[in-house]
C-alpha positions in Angstrom: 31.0 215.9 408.3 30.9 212.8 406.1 30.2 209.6 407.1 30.3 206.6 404.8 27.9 203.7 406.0 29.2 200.1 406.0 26.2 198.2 407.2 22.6 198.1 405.9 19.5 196.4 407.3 16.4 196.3 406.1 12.4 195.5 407.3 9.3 194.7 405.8 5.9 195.8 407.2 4.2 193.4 404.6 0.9 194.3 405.1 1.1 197.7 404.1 4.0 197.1 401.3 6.1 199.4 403.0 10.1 199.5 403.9 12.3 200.4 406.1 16.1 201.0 405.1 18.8 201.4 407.9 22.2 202.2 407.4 25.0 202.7 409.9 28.8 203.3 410.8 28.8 200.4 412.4 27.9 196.5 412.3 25.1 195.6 413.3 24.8 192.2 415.1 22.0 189.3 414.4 20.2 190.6 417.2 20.0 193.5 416.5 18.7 193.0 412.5 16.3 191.1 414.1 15.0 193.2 416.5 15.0 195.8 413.6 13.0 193.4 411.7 10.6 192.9 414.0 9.4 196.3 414.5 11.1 198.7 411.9 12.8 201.0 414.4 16.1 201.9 413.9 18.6 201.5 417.1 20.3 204.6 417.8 23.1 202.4 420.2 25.4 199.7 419.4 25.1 196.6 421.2 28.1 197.4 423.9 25.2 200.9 424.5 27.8 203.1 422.3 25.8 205.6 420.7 25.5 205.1 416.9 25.4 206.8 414.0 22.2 205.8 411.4 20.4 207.3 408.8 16.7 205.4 407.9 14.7 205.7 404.9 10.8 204.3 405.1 8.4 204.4 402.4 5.7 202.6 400.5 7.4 200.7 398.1 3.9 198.6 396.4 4.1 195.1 395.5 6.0 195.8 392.3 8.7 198.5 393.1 8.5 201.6 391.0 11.3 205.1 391.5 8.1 207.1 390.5 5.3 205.7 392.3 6.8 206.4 395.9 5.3 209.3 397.2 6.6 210.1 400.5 9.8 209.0 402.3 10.3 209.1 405.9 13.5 209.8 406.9 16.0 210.1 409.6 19.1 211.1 410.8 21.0 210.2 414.2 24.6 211.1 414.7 26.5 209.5 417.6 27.5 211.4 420.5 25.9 214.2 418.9 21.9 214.2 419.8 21.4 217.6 418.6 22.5 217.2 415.1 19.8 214.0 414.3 17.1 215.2 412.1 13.7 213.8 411.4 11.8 214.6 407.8 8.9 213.4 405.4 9.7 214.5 402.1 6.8 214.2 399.7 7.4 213.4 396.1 7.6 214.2 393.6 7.1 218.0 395.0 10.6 217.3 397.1 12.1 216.1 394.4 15.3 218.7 394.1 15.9 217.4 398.4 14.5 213.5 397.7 15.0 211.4 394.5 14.7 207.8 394.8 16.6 207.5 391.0 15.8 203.6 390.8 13.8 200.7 392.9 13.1 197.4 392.1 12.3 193.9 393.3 9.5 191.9 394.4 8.3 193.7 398.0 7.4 190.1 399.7 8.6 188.3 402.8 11.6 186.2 401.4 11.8 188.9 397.9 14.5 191.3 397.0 14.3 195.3 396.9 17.2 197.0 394.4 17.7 200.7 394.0 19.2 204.1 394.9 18.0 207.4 397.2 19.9 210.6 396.6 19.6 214.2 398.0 19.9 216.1 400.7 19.1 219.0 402.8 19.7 222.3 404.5 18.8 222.2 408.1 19.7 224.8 411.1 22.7 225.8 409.2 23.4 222.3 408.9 23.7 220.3 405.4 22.9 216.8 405.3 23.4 215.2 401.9 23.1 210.8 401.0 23.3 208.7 398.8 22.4 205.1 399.3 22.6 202.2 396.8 21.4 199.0 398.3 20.3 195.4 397.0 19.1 193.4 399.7 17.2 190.5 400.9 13.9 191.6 402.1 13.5 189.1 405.7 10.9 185.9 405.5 9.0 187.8 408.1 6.6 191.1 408.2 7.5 193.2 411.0 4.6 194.0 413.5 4.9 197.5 412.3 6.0 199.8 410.1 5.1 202.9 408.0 1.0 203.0 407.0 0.6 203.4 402.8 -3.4 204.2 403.1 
């Protein structure tokens, strides 16, 4: 199955310096970018309850973004109407390197700043392959979310 992802949302647990990407097959609406915002979690329905499909990336991106010095990536896979198939990993790096590569990241990881870059790889799973491949370049929101992935 491949799915191409349209919409992309992203929070920022400023405190930590960490990020979380969400990407979906379908729009999301201001609500529900702010909700995501708010509290980093990824909404697995659309806002008529439809299930959704959406794959999340989280990781510690430091004040100054750098590809090489993220070392773990928390990441997710939910496929609508098809609770089975989601998938949950951390992938540390660089040892996960040949399933995780984050080939480029940039920006300046502050409420209002910008976050630039790409994630590639993928992954075997219960006879299952799961591959991505997300370029992004977004606005990071003016707010911290009241949670998020820990970087200590």
């Amino acid at each position: 199955m491949s799915q191409t992802m349209k919409s992309c949302a992203v929070a920022l647990y400023d405190g930590e310096h960490s990020v979380t990407l969400m990407f979906s097959d379908t729009a999301f609406t201001p609500k529900e970018v702010e909700a995501f915002q708010e509290y980093s979690n990824a909404p697995d329905k659309d806002a008529s309850g439809k299930p959704r499909t959406v794959v999340h990336f989280a990781f510690c991106a430091g004040t100054a973004p750098n590809a090489a010095a993220v070392k773990a990536v928390d990441t997710g896979v939910d496929v609508a109407g098809s609770p089975f198939l989601g998938r949950q990993w951390v992938f540390d790096l660089p040892k996960d390197k040949d399933i995780m590569k984050i080939e480029k990241l940039s920006g300046d990881v502050k409420p209002g700043g910008r976050l630039a870059g790409r994630i590639t790889g993928g992954k075997q799973s219960d006879g299952l392959k799961y591959s991505w491949e997300a370029d992004f370049d977004l606005a990071l929101p003016a707010n911290s979310a009241h949670g998020g992935l820990s970087c200590h």
